[in-house]
N, C-alpha and C positions, 0 to 999 in steps of 0.2 A: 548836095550839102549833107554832111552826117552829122546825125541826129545824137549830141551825148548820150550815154546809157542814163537811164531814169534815176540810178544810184548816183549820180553827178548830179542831172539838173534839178533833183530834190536837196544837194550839199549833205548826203546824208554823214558822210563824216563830222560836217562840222555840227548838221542837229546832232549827231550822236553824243560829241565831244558838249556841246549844250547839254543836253542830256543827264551828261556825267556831272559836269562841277555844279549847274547849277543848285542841285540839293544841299552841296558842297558849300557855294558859294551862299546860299541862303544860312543854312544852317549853323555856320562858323561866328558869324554876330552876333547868334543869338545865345551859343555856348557861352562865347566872350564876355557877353555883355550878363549873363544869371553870374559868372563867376565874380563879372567887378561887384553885382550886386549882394552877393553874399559874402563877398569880403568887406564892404560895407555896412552888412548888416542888415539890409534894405527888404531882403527878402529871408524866412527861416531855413536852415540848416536841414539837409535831414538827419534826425537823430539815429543814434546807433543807441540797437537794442540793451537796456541794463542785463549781465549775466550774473545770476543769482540774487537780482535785486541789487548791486552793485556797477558802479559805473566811475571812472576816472576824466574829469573833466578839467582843462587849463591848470592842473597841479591840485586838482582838489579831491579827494575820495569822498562821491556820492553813495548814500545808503539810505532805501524808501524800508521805513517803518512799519507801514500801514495806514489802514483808512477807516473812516468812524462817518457812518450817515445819519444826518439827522441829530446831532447831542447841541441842541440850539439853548442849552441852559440858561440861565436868567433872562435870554433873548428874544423878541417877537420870531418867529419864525417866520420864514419866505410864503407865498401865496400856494394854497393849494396846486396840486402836481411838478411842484419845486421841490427838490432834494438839496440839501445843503451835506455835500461829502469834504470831509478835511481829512489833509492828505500831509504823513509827516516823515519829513525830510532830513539823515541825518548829514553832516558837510565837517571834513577835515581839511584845512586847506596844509598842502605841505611845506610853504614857506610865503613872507611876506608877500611875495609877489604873487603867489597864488591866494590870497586871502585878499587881496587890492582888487582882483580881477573880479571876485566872486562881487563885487560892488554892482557889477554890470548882471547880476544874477536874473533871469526870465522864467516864468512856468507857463503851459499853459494846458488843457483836457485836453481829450478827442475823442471820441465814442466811433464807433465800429460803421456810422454809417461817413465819417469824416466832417460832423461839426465838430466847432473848436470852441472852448470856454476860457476866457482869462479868469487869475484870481481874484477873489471879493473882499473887499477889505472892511466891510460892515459889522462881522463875525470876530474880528480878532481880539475885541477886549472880553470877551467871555471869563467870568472869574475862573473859570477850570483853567482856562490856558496862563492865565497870567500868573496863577498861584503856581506851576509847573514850572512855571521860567519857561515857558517857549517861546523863541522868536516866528516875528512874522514878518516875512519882504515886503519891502513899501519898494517908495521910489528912488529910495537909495542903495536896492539891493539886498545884497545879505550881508548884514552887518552886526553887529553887538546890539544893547538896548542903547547905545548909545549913539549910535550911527556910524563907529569905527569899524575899522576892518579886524575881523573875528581874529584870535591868537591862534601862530601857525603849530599845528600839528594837537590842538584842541579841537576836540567834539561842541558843535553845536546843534542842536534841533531847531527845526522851524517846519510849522505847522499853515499849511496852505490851504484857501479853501475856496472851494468852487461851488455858485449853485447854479444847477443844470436840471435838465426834464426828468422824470422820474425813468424812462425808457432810453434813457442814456447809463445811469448806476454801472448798469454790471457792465458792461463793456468797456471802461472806460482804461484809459493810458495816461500817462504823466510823466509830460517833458518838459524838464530842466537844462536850459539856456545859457552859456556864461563867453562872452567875447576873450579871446583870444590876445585881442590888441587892445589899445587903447582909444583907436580912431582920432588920435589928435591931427595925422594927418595922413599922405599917401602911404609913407615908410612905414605905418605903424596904425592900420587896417584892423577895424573891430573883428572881423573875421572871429564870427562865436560859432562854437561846437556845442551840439546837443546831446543826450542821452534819454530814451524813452522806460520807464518804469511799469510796471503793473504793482497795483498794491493791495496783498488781500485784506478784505474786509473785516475788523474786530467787534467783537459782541454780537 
């Protein structure tokens, strides 16, 4: 009786052929499935770098102002080793449709070691900001004081604020959020694009 060669009765072709797709065949659901997620929304975007402090998001021209630590004026201030940094944003939408999108508007920190901070909305009626006319995003977005969608091809500011550990401060980043769609249904997928800011420190 002859004895297959050991390359047979191991099947190494077909382990090889294993071998091969399965990375393949694992790894393709999982691309699949972050894609449906992020055109959902479901998961964040990775943001593309602001170049010169400037960034072009779903038809809107982003522009970071700067940032101011600590100016807690008439306000209790946060607990020791808490930093309160506001971070100001300036946003041109260039037509209706891009000022309706910016409704869907998101920010949020991240410091260098990769914690993340949402904004705080405890801070926003500080008489300094409100005497400026700065808007602040709530949960309608970025919107007028009225909750409209901002006039296309007008400057608005809006002033964001974050409080985060003191050992977070200097390293931090500031990404601004805005869907792409509407997510009303399959055809028409929030799919949001990010932009990351740095913004230097005033006073």
């Amino acid at each position: 009786m002859t004895v297959p060669p050991l390359w047979k009765r191991l099947q190494l072709p077909y382990v090889a052929a294993v071998a091969v797709l399965l990375p393949v065949s694992v790894g393709t659901p999982w691309w699949l499935e972050r894609g449906q997620l992020l055109e959902r929304g479901a998961i964040p975007p990775d943001p593309v770098p602001a170049q010169d402090g400037r960034a072009e998001l779903a038809g809107t021209s982003w522009e970071v102002g700067g940032s101011l630590v600590d100016e807690f004026g008439e306000v209790e201030p946060p607990p020791p080793g808490i930093n309160l940094v506001d971070v100001a944003f300036h946003a041109v939408p260039s037509d209706k449709a891009a000022a309706k999108k910016l409704l869907s508007c998101d920010f949020r920190a991240e410091d260098a070691r990769g914690r993340v901070w949402r904004p705080d909305t405890s801070f926003a009626f500080r008489t300094a900001l409100t005497e400026a006319g700065a808007l602040t995003p709530g949960l309608g977005g970025c919107a007028d004081s009225e909750g409209e969608p901002l006039p296309p091809g007008e400057k608005a500011s809006f002033i964001v604020s974050f409080l985060v550990p003191e050992d977070a401060v200097d390293s931090l980043v500031f990404q601004v959020q805005v869907d792409t769609g509407s997510g009303e249904d399959d055809d028409h997928p929030r799919a949001p694009v990010a932009a990351e800011f740095r913004a230097e420190k005033e006073g």
